[in-house]
N, C-alpha and C positions, 0 to 999 in steps of 0.2 A: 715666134718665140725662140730664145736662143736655147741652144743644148743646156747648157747649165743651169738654165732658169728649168726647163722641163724635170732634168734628172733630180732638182732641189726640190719641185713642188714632187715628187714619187717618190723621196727620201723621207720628206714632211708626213705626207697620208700614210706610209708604209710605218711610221713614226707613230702616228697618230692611234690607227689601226691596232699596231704591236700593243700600245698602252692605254685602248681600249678593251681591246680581249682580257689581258690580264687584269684590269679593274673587275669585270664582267666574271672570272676565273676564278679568283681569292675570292670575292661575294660569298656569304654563307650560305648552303643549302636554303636553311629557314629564309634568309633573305630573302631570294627568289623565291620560294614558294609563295601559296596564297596565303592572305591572312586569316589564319585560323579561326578566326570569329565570324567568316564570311560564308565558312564550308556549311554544307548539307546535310545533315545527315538519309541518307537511304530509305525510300517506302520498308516500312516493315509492316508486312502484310500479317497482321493478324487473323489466322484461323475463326472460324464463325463457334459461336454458344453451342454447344449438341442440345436442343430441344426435343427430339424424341422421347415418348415416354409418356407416363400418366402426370399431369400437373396440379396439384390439389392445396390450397387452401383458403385464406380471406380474403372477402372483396365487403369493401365499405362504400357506400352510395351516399355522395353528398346532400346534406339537408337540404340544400336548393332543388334537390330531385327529387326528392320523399322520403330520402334518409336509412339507415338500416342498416345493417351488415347481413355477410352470408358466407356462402361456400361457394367457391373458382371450380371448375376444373376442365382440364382441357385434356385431351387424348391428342398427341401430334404425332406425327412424323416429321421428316428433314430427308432431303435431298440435298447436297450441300449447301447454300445456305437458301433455300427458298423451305418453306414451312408450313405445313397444311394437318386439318382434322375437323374434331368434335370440340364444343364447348358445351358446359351448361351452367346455370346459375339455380343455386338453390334456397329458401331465405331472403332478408333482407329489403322487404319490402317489395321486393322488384315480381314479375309475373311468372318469375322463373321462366325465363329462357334458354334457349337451348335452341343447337345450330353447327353450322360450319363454322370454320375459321380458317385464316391463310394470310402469308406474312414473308418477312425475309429478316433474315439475321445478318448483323453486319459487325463481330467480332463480338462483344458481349453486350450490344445492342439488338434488341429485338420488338419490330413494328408486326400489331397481327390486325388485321381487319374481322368481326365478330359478323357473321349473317344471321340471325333469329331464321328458324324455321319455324317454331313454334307457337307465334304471336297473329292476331288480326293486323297490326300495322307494325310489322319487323322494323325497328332501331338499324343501321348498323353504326357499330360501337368500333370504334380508332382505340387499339390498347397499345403503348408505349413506355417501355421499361428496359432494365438492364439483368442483367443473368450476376448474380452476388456468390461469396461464400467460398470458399478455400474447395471446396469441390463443387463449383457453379453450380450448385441444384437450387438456389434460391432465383426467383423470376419478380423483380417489385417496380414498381411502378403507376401508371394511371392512364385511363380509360372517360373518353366520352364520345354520345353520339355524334354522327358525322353532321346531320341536320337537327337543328332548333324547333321545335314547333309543339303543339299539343300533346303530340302522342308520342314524340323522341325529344326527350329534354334528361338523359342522366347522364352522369360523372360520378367519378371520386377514384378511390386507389385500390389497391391490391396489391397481396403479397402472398405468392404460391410457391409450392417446393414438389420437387419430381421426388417421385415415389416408390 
């Protein structure tokens, strides 16, 4: 390669180079940035329901189950967000039950699992709801047994408020 062919291809690229950077320089910020339709937004961890407390009101039993309404109430505690206590059912067709309960709260969703101590063939009843109200004391939602069969066949809804 002769000198002059060399120093012309290093004048070129050094050419080249200079009037690449500056295209890449002027670029607008937003240019280069990502496109904003593409961004993230950030886990925001929402704090769990405060369920502590006495919880009292309706619980309605679907006519497929034998129907009725009553009275909820639950006695809880919270440990952040895991959730344990008393339940009982009073009314409403049902054999009035009453029992444990224990659950987890996941921001203003709350799953509890109901244990019957009080029955020949203890139900356990799945309750799933949400925590309502400008000062979360409302609890509404709905509730069925875990198993199907003769002696655990009920459902329906509920809506309680801390007391």
């Amino acid at each position: 390669m002769k000198a002059g062919m060399f120093f012309g291809w290093i004048a070129t690229g050094a050419f080249a180079v200079t009037m690449a950077a500056s295209i890449v320089l002027s670029a607008s910020p937003r240019a280069l940035a990502q496109d904003d339709t593409e961004t993230s937004s950030p886990d925001i961890k929402v704090p769990p329901a405060q369920m502590a407390g006495t919880w009292t009101g309706d619980i309605v039993i679907s006519a497929k189950a034998g129907g009725g309404t009553g009275t909820l109430t639950l006695e809880l505690t919270q440990v952040k967000t895991t959730v344990g206590g008393t339940f009982t059912v009073s009314g409403g067709g049902s054999k009035s039950p009453s029992g444990t309960i224990r659950g987890k709260v996941a921001g203003d969703k709350v799953t509890l699992l109901a244990s019957p101590t009080s029955q020949n063939h203890p139900c356990h009843v799945h309750f799933k709801g949400v925590v309502l109200g400008p000062a979360f004391d409302e609890y509404k939602g709905s509730f069925s047994s875990i198993v199907h069969n003769q002696h655990c066949n009920v459902a329906g809804t509920f809506d309680i408020f801390l007391q």
